[in-house]
N, C-alpha and C positions, 0 to 999 in steps of 0.2 A: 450575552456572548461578548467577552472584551476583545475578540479576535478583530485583526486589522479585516475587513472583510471589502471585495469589489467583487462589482457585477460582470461575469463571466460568461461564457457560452457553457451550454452543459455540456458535458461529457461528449466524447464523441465516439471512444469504445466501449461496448459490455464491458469486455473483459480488460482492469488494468495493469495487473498483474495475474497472469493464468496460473502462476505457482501457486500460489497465496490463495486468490477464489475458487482453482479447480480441487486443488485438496477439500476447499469447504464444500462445493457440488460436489463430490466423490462421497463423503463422508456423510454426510448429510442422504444420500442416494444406498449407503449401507445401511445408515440407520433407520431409514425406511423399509430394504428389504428386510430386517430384520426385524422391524416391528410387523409387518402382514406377515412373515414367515411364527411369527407369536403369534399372532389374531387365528391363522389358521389354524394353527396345534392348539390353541384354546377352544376354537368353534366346533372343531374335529372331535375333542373328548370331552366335551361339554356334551354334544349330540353323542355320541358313543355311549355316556355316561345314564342320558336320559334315555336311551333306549337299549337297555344292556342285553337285550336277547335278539341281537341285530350285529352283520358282521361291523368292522372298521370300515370295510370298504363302502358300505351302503352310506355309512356317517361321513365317509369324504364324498361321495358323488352327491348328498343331500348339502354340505355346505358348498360345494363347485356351483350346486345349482343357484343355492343363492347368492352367490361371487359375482352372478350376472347382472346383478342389479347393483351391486358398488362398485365391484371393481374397473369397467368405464371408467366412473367418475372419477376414483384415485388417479385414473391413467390422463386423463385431461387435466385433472388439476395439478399432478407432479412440471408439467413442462411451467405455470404460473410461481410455485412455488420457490422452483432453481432461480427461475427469472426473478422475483422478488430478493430470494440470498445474494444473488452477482449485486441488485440494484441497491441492499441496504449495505454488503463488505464495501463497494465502492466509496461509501462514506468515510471509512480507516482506511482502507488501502492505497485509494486515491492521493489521500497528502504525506502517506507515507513512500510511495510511490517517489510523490515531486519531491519530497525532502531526501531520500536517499541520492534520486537523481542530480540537485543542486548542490549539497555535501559534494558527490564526486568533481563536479565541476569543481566546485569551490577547493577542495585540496589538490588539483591540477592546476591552481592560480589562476585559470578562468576568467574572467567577470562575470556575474551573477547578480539577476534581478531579484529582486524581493519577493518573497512568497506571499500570497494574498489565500485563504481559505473560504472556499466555496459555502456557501451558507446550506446549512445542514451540515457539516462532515464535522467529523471528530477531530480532537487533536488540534486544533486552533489555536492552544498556545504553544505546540511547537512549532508552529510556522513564525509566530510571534519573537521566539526565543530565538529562532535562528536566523528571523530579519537582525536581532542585534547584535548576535555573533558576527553577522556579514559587515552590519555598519565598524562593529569593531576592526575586523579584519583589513575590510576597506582601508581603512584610516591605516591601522598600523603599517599596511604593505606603501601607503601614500607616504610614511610617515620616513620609511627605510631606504625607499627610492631617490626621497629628500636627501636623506643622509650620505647613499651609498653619492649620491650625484656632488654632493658638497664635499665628499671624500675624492673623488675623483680630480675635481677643481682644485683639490689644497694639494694634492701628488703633483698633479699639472706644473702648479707654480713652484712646488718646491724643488721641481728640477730644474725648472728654469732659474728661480730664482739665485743658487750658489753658483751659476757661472756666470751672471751678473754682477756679484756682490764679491767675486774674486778679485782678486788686483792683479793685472798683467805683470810679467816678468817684464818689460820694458819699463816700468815704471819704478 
């Protein structure tokens, strides 16, 4: 990892962008129901299939019965699951996160401290790329400030200077 990297506190929300992770919990939460709403219309006509002189109905309340014994466990394990997606998005989202949020600083003229990337998170070298966008920036706006001030000093004097360098009408 050539990332400039310091030691941080972790995280101190789940959630750090809830647009960004709650689309991924949402979606991820469809494709779920969507896969047991499959398991089921498979177990259903699969048992239907195996017992063809038997209504439909008898083949959903024989796989209901044995739903009792998994489906608990999906229901415990789903709440680990959301939690594991929030804790591994945070790894992109997190420095995309701080890098939108310093960007905006940073084109409001701001000051702006250096992005440092938490070890494990992705994207490392844009935190990287945009410490040296910053140093440049830095410098350039030090560089204009210089100028615009040295501009300023040589107006100063140039108006003083032609009614100095006039010659009285008395003389």
């Amino acid at each position: 990892m050539d990332s400039i990297s310091q030691a941080s506190a972790t995280r101190r929300r789940i959630l750090i962008d809830s647009g960004v992770q709650g689309v991924l919990v949402r979606r991820t939460g469809l494709y779920a129901a969507a896969t047991g709403l499959y398991l089921v219309i498979v177990f259903v006509l699969s048992d239907a299939l195996s017992h063809p002189r038997e209504s439909i109905a008898e083949s959903v309340f024989r796989c209901l019965d044995e739903a009792v014994f998994w489906a608990p466990g999906l229901m415990l394990l789903a709440p680990l699951f959301a939690y594991d997606l929030i804790h591994v998005s945070n790894r992109f989202v997190g420095p995309m996160f701080r890098l939108r949020r310093e960007l905006r600083k940073l084109s409001n003229g701001e000051m702006v401290a250096p992005i440092y990337s938490r070890q494990g998170d992705y994207w490392s070298d844009a935190s990287e790329s945009f410490n040296r966008l910053r140093d440049e920036l830095v410098e350039l706006r030090g560089m204009k400030l210089t100028a615009d001030n040295t501009s300023d000093d040589a107006i100063n004097n140039d108006v003083d200077a032609p009614a100095a360098a006039e010659p009285s009408l008395a003389e």
